[in-house]
VOTI-999544 format. One record per atom (N, C-alpha, C, O, CB): x, y, z; residue in three letters. Coordinates in steps of 0.2 Angstrom, whole numbers, plus 5000, padded with zeros to 4 digits. Glycine has a CB too. Layout:
XYZALA;...
END
This chain:
500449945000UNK;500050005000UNK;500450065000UNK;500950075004UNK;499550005006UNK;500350114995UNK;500750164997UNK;500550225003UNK;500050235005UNK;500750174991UNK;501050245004UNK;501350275011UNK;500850325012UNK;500850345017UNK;502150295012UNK;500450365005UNK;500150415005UNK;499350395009UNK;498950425010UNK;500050454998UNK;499350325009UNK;498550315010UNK;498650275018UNK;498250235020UNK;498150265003UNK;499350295021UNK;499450265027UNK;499350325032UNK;499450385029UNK;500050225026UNK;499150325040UNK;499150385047UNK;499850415045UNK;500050475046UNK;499050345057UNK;500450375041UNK;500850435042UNK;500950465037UNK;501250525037UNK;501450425045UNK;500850445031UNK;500850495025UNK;500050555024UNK;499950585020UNK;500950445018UNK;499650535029UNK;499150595030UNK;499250665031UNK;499650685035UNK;498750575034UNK;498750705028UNK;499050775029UNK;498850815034UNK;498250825035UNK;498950815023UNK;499150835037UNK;499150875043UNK;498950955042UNK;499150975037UNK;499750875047UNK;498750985047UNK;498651045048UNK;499251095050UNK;499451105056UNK;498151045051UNK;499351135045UNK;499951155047UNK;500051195055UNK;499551225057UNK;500251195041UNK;500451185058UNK;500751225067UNK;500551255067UNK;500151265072UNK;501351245069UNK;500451335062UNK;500451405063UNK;500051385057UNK;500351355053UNK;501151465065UNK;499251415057UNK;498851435051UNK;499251495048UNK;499551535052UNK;498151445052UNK;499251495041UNK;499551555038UNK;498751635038UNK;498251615038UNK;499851525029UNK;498851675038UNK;498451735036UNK;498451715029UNK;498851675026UNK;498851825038UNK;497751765026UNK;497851775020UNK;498351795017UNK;498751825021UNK;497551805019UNK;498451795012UNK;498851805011UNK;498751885005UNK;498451895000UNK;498951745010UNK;499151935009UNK;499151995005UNK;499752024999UNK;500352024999UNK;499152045009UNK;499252034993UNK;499852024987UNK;500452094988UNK;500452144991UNK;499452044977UNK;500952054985UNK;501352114986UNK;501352174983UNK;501152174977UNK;501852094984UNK;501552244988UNK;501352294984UNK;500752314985UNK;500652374982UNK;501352294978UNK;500252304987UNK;499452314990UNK;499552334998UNK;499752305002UNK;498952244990UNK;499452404999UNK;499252405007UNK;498652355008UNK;498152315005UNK;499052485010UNK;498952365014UNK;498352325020UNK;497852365021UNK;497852375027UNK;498552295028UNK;497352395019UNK;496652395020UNK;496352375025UNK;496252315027UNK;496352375017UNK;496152425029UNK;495552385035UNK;495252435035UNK;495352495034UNK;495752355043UNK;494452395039UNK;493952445041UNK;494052465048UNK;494552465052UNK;493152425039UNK;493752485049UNK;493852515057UNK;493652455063UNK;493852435068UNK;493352595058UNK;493052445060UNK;492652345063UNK;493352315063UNK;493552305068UNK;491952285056UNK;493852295056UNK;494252245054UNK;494652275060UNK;494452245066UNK;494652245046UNK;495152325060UNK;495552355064UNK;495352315071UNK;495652275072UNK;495452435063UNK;494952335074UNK;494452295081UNK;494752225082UNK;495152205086UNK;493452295080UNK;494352195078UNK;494452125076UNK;495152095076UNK;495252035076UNK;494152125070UNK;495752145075UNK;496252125072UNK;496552125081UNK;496852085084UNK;496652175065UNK;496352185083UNK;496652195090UNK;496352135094UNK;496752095096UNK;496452265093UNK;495652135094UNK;495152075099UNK;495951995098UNK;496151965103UNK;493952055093UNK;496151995091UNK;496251905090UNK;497051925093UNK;497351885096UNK;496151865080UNK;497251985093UNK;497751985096UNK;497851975105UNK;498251955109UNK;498052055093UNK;497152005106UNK;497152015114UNK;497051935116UNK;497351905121UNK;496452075117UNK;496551905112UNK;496351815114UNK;497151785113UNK;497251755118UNK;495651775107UNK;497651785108UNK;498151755109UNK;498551775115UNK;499051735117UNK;498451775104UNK;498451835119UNK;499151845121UNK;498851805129UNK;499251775132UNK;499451945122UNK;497851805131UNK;497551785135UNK;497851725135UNK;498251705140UNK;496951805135UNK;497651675129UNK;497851625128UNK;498751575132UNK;498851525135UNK;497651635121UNK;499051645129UNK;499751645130UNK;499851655139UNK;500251615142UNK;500151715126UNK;499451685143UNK;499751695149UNK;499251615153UNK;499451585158UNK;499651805153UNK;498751605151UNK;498451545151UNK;498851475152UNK;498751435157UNK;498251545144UNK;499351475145UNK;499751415145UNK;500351425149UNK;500551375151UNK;500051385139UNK;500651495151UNK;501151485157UNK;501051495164UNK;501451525168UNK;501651525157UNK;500251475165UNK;500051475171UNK;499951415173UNK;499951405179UNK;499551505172UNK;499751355167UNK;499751265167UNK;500151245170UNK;500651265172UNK;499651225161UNK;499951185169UNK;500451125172UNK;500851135167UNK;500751155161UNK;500051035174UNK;501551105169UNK;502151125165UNK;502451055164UNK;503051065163UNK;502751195169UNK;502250975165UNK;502350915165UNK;502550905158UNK;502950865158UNK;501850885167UNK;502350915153UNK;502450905148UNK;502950965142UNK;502750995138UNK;501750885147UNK;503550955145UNK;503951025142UNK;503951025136UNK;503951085133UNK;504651035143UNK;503850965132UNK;504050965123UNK;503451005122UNK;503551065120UNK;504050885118UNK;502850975123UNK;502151015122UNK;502251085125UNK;502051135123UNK;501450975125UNK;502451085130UNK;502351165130UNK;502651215126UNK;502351275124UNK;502551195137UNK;503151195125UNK;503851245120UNK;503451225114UNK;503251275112UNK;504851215119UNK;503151165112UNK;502951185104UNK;502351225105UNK;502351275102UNK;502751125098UNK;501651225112UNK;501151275111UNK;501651325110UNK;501751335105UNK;500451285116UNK;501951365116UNK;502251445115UNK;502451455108UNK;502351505105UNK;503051455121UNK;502851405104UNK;503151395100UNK;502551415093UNK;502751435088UNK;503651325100UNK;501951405094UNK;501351395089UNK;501351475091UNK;501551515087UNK;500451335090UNK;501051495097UNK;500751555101UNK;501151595096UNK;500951605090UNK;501051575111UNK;501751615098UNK;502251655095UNK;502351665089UNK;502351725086UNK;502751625097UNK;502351625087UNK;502251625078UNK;501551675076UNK;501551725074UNK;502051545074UNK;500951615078UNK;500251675077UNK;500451745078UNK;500451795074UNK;499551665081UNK;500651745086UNK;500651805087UNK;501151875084UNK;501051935085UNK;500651805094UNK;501651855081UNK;502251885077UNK;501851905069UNK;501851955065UNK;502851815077UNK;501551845069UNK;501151865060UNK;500651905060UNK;500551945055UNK;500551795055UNK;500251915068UNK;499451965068UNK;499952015071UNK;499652075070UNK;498651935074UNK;500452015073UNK;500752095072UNK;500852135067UNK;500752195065UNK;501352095075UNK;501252075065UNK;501652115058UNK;500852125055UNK;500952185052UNK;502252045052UNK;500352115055UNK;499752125051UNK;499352205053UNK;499152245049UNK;499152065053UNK;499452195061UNK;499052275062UNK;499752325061UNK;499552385058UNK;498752285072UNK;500552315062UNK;500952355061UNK;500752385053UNK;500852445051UNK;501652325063UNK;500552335049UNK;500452365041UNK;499752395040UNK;499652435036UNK;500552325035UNK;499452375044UNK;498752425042UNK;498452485040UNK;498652545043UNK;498552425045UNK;498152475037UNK;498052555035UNK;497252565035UNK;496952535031UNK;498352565026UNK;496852625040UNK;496252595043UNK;496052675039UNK;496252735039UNK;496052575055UNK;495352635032UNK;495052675029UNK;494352695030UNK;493852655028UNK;495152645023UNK;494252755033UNK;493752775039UNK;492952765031UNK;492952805027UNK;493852885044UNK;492652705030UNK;492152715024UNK;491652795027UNK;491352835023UNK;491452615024UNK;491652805032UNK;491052885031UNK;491452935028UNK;491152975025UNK;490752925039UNK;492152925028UNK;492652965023UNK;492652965016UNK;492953015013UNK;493352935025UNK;492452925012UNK;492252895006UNK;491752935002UNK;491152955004UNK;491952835007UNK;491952944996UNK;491452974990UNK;490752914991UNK;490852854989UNK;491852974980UNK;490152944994UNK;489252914994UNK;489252904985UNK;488752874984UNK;488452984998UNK;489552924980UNK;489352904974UNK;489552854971UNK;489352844966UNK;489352924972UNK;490152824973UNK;490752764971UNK;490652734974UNK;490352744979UNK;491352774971UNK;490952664973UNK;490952604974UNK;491752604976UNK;492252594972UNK;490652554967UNK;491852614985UNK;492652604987UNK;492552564993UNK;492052554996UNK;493152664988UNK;493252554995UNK;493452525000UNK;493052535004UNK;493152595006UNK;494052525001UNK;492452475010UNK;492152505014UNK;491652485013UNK;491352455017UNK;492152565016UNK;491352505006UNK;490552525005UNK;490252435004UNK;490552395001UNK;490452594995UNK;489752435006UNK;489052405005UNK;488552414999UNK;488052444999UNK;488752425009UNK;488952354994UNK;488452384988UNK;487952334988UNK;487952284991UNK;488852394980UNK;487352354984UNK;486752294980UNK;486952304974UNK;487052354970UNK;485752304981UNK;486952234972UNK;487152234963UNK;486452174963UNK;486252134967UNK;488152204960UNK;486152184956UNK;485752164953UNK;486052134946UNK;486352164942UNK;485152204953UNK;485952054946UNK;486152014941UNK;485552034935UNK;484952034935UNK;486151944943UNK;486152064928UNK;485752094924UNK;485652014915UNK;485451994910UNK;486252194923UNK;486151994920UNK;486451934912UNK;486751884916UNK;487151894921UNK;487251964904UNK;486351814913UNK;486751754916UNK;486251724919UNK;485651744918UNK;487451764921UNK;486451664922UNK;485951604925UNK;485551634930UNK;485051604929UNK;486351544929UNK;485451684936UNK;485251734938UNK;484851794938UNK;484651824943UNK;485551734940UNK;484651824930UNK;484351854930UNK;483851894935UNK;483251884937UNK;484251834926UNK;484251954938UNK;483651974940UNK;483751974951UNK;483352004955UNK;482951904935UNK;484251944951UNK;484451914958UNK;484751974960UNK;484952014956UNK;485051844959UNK;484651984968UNK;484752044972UNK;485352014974UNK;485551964972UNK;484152054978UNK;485852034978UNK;486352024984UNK;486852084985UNK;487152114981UNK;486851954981UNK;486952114992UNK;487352134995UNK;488052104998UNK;488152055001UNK;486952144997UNK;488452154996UNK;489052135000UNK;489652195001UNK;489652244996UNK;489352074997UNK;489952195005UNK;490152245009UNK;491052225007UNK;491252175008UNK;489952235017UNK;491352295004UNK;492352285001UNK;492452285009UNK;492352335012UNK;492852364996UNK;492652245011UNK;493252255016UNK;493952235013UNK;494052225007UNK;493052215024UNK;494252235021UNK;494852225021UNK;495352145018UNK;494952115013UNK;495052245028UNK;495752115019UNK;495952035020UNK;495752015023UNK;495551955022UNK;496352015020UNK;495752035031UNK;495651985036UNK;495051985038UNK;494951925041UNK;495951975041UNK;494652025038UNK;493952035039UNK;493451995032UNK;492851985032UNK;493752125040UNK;493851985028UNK;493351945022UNK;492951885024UNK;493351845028UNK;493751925016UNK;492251865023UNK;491951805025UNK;491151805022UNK;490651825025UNK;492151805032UNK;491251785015UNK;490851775011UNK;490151745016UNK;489551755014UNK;491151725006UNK;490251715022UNK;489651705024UNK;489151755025UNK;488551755024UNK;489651675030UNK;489651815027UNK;489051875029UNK;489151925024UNK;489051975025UNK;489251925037UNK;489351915017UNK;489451965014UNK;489952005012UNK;490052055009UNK;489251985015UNK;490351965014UNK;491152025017UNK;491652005011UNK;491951945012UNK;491651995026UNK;491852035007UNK;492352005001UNK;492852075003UNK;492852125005UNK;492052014990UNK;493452025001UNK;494352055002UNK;494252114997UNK;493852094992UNK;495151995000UNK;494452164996UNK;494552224992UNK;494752194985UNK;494452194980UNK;495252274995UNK;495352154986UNK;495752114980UNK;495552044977UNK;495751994974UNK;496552094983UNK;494652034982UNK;494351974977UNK;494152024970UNK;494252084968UNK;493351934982UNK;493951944966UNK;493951984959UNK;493352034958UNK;493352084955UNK;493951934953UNK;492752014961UNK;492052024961UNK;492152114966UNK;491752154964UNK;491451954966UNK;492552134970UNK;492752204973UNK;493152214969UNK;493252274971UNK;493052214979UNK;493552204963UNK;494052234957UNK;493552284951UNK;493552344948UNK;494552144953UNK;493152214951UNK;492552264946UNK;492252294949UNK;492552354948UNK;492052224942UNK;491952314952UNK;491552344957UNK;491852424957UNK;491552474955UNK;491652304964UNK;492552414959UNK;492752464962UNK;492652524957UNK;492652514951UNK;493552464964UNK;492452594960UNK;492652654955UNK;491652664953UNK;491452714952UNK;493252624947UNK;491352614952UNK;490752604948UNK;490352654954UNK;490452664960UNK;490452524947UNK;489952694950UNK;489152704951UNK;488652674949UNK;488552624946UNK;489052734949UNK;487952724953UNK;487652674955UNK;487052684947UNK;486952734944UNK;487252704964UNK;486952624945UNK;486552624938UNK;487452594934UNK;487452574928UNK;486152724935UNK;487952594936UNK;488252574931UNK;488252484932UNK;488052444936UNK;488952624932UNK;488652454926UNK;488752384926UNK;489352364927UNK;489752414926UNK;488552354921UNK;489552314929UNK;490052264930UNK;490052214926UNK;489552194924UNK;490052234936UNK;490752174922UNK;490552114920UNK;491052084926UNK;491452114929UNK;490752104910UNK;490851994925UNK;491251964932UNK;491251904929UNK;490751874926UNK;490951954939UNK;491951884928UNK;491951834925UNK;492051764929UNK;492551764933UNK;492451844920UNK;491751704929UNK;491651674933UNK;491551594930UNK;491351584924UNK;491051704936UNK;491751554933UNK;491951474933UNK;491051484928UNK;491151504922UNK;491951404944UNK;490651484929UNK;489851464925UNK;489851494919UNK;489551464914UNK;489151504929UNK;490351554919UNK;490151604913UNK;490451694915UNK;490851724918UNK;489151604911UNK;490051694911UNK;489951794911UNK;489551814913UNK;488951804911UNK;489851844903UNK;489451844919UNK;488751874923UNK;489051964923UNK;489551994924UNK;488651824933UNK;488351994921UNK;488352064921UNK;488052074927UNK;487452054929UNK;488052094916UNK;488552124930UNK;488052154938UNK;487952214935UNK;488252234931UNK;488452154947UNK;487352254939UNK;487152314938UNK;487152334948UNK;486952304953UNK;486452324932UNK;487452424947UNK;487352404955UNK;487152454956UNK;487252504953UNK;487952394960UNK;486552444962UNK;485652454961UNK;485752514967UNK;485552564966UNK;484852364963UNK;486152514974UNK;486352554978UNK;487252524979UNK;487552474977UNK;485952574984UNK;487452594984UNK;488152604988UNK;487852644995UNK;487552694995UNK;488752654983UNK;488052605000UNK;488052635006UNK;488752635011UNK;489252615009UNK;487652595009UNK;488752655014UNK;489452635018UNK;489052655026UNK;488752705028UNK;490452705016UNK;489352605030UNK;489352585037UNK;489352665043UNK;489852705041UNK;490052525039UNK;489152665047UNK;489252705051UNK;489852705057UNK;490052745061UNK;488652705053UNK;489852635056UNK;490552605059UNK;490752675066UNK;491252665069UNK;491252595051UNK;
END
């Protein structure tokens, strides 16, 4: 049998999850929520951190690699808020489609004809399609960006060519 379909050639989760990953040359964008958020995961790490040097200390290998995981996260979500760049959306032209804003786009062409949906440009780490939240540098916020309201979008997509039209722009009170 080969070794890939054996417990030790199975794939593991790597030690330290990586961040998104931000292309090179792109500030870091964040909203002012993101910004919060970046701090909150920083404050749960460090809780976490004074947590495991309060434990039972019996097991030294495991403790040095948790501090050793700790450390890492906590070194990457620094380096993340040290680059940040917090883009206030009530600061934002109400007629454009920028970083921040809450648009509705209505599918004007394609399998959807006619479909409502909202979603909001944030930053990288605040992206999370469950609630609507796309990265600045997804492709669906690339087209978007710059547009007004009555103007269209084309998006090109695994199904096809879908035409968005975007029906409002809001931005958050945040």
């Amino acid at each position: 049998m080969s070794k890939a379909f054996t417990k030790d050639g199975a794939w593991e989760e790597p030690i330290i999850p990586p961040r998104p990953p931000l292309p090179s040359g792109v500030p870091n964008y964040v909203t002012p929520r993101g910004f919060r958020l970046l701090h909150a995961e920083l404050d749960q790490l460090e809780a976490e951190r004074r947590r495991l040097e309060a434990a039972d200390r019996s097991d030294e290998a495991e403790y040095r690699r948790r501090v050793a995981i700790l450390s890492g996260r906590t070194s990457d979500l620094a380096a993340r808020i040290a680059s940040a760049a917090v883009v206030d959306p009530r600061h934002q032209p109400r007629d454009q489609v920028r970083f921040g804003a809450i648009v509705t786009l209505r599918t004007v062409s394609a399998e959807h004809v006619g479909e409502e949906r909202r979603l909001e440009i944030v930053g990288i780490d605040e992206a999370d399609a469950t609630h609507g939240r796309v990265a600045f540098t997804a492709p669906i916020a690339r087209v978007l960006l710059g547009r007004e309201v009555g103007d269209t979008a084309t998006l090109d997509t695994p199904r096809g060519r879908d035409l968005l039209a975007v029906v409002s722009i809001d931005y958050a009170a945040d």
